[in-house]
N, C-alpha and C positions, 0 to 999 in steps of 0.2 A: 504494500500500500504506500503512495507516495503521490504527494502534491509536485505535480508538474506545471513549469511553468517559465514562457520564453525570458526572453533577455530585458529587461527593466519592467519585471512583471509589474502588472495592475491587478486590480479586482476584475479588469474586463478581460485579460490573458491569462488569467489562473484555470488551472483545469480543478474546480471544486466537484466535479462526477462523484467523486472516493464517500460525499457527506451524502451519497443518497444510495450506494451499494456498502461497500466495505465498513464503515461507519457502522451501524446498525449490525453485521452481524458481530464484529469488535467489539462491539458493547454487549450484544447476547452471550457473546462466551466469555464474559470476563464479571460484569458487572455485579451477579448474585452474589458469585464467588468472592470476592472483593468485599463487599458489605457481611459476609458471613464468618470473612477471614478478621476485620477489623474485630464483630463482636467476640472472636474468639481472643482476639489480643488484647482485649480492653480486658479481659473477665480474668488473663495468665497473668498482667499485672498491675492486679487489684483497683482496676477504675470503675469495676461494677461491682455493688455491695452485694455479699453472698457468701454461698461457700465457693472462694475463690479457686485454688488450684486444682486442678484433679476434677472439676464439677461437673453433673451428668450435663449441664446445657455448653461446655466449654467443648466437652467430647463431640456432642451432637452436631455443635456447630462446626467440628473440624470434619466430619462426616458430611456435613451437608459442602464441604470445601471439596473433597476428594468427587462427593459423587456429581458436582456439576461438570468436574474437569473431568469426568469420565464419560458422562453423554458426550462432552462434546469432542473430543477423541475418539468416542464409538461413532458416533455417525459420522466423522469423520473419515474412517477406515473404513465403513461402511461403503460409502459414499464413493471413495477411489479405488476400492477390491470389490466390491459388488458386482461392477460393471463387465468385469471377468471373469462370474461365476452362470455365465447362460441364460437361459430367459426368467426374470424375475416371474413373481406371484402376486396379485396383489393378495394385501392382511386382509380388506375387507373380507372378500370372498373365504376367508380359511383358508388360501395359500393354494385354490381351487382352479384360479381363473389367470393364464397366462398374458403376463401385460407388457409393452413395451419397457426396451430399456431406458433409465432415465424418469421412470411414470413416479409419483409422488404418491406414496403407500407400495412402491413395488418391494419385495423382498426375496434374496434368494440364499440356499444355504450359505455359499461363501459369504456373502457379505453380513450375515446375521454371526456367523462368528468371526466373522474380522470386529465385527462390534464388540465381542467380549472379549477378541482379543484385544483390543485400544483399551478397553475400560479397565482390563489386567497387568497394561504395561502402562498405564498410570496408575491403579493400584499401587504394583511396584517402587515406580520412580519415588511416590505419595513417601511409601515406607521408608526407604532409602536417604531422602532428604530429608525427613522424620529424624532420625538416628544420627545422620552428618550434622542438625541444625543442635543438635541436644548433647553429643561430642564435642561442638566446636561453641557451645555458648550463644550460638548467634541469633536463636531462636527460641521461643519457647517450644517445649513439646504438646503434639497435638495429642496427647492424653490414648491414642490409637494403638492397639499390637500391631506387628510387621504381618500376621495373618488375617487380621479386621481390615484392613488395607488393604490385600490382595482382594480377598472374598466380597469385603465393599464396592473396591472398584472393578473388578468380573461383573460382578450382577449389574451395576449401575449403569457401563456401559451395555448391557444386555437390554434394559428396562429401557434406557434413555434413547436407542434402535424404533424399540415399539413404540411407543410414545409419538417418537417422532414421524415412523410412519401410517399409526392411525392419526394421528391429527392432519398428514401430508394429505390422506386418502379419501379424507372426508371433508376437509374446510382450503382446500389447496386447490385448484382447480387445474387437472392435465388435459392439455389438448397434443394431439399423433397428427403430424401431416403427410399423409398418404402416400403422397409423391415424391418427398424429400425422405422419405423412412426417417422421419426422424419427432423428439419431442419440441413443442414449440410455445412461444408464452403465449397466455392467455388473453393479452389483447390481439391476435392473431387467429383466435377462434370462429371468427365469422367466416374467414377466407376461406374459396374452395379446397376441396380437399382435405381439411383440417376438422378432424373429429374428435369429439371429448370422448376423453377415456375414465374419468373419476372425479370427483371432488366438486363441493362450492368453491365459485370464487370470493372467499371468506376473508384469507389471509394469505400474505404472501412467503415466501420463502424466509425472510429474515424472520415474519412474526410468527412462523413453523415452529424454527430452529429455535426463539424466543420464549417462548410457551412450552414449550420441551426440556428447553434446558432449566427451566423456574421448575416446572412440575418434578422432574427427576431430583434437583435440588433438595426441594422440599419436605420428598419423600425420603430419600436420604439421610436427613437429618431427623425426621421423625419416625423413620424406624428403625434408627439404630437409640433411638431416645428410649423409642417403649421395648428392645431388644435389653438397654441398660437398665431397665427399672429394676 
């Protein structure tokens, strides 16, 4: 991502595109995680009154940290391994109904475990800088095992795959153009040729990925809450 822009740039030679693509999904994958990371620092030292260190919401909230970075790592590898596991399925159907590649709700084996595997090699990493931050001082500890970690971010990017593509498949709107083979946007859907495959046009790809990533968050943090009761 990078502001481009000629030689004695202006406001009217800047290339601002980046604040209406990149922008938005830069902030879906970072933003929850951010706000869940700070309340976990505020809580390790003592800016929030309670039982400070070690506390079930200081845990939950390093869980709701890992499992946002795990959707978005699963769908991520999703997203680029997918493409090379054959003809997707769409979820709605049960995994019944063969849909083009690219289709929003499509899914196919490989790419459903490239999901868990993304969500497992942050898991991982999770643990890993977990252990280097609490050796080296530099950080407080996320209250997490190096195995709540893995198994955290396995499932999360597993769950944060689905999530993502029933909301894709149902409030995302795909259109196939016949003649191009290929997937096309949705203001494109009137043009000959170009038939809907699934989805309202509800929301778009960033508020997919947006709503995906808060939902898996969420869940994250609340079940590993009521996991610690």
């Amino acid at each position: 991502m990078k502001l481009t822009c000629r030689a004695r740039a202006t406001p009217e030679t800047c290339d601002y595109s980046f604040l209406n693509s990149e922008l938005p999904q830069v902030l879906a994958c970072s933003v929850f995680a951010t706000i869940a990371g700070m309340g976990h620092l505020a809580i390790s030292l003592g800016l929030l009154k309670g039982d400070v260190y070690g506390s079930a919401a200081e845990r939950a909230l390093a869980a709701a940290v890992l499992g946002h970075y795990a959707c978005c790592a699963g769908d991520t590898w999703a997203s680029e391994l997918g493409v090379l596991g054959g003809t997707p399925r769409l979820i709605t159907t049960l995994l019944l109904r063969a849909c083009p590649p690219g289709t929003n709700g499509g899914m196919s084996l490989l790419g459903t475990a490239a999901s868990a595997a993304g969500g497992l090699a942050m898991g991982i990493g999770f643990a890993a800088a977990d252990q280097l931050g609490t050796a080296t001082g530099f950080g407080p500890p996320s209250q997490l095992s190096a195995m709540e970690c893995v198994v955290l971010g396995l499932s999360m990017g597993f769950l944060g795959s689905i999530v993502d593509s029933l909301l894709g498949a149902t409030l995302q709107a795909t259109y196939y153009d016949t003649d191009r083979k290929c997937i096309v946007p949705p203001e494109k859907g009137s043009q000959k040729g170009v038939v809907h495959v699934c989805g309202m046009d509800l929301l778009s790809n960033e508020a997919v990925n947006l709503w995906s990533v808060l939902l898996t968050t969420i869940f994250s943090g609340a079940a590993y809450a009521a996991y610690d009761a």
